[in-house]
N, C-alpha and C positions, 0 to 999 in steps of 0.2 A: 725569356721564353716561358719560364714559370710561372709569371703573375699574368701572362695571358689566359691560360686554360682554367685561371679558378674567375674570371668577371663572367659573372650572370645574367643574360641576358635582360633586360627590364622587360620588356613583353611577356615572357615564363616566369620572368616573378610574380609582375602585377596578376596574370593569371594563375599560378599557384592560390595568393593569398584570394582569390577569388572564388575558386574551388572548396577552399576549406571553408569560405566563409558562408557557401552557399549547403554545403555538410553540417556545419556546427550549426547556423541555423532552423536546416531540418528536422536535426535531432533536438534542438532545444523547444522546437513551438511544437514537435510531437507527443513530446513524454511533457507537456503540461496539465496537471488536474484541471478538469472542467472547472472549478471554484474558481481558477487564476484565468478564467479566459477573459473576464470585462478588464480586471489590470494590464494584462497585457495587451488588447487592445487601446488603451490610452496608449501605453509605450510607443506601440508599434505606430500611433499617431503623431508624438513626438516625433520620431526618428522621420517618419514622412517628411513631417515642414520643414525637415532638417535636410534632404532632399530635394525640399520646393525651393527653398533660399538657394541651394547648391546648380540647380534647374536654368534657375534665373537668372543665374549671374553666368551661367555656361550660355544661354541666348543669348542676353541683355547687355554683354558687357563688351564684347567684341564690338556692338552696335553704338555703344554710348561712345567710344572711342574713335568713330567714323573708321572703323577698321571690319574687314568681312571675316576674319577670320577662319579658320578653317570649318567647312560646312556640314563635314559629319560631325564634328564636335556641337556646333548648332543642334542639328536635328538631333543626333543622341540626348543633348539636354531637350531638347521639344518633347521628344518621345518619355523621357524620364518623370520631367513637369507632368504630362498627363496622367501617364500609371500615380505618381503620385497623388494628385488631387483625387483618382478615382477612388486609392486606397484611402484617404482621408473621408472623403464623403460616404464609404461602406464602412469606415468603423464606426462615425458617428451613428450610422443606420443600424447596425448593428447593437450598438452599444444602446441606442434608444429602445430597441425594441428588448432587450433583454430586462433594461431595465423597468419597462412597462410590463413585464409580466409579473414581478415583485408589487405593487402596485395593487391598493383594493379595488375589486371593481364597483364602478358607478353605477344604479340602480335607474 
């Protein structure tokens, strides 16, 4: 009866470490110096495609298997693919236009 009451449920875990991750992240892209925001936009680019690959294979792969898979797992990766590609194409947007202000101007 003991080793029942200490198993964790995995739905309160996985959302634990989700909570904090969503904490630790706030605080860390808050308290960054204006100087580290073009790095850290690469980063947070990285991490994106690393999302997109993770996106794709949560669509694409239930599909390549002639299997349907479970369909919020689908759409959760649809949904995720898109925020990511958005984030991707505003860092770039970003990141270009920051760095066009460095940049002499043309006469």
């Amino acid at each position: 009866m003991d080793h029942i009451a200490n198993v964790v449920d995995p739905f309160v875990f996985r959302l634990s470490i989700f909570v904090l991750a969503v904490f630790v992240g706030y605080y860390v892209v808050w308290s960054v110096t204006p100087a580290l925001h073009t790095p850290l936009m690469s980063v947070t680019n990285a991490i994106s495609s690393v999302i997109v690959v993770g996106a794709l294979l949560a669509v694409g792969v239930p599909l390549a298997v002639n299997d349907s898979g479970p369909l919020w797992a689908r759409m959760f990766g649809f949904v995720a693919l898109i925020f990511a590609s958005i984030n991707i194409f505003g860092g770039f947007l970003v990141t270009s236009r920051m760095l066009a202000m460095y940049q002499k101007k043309k006469k």
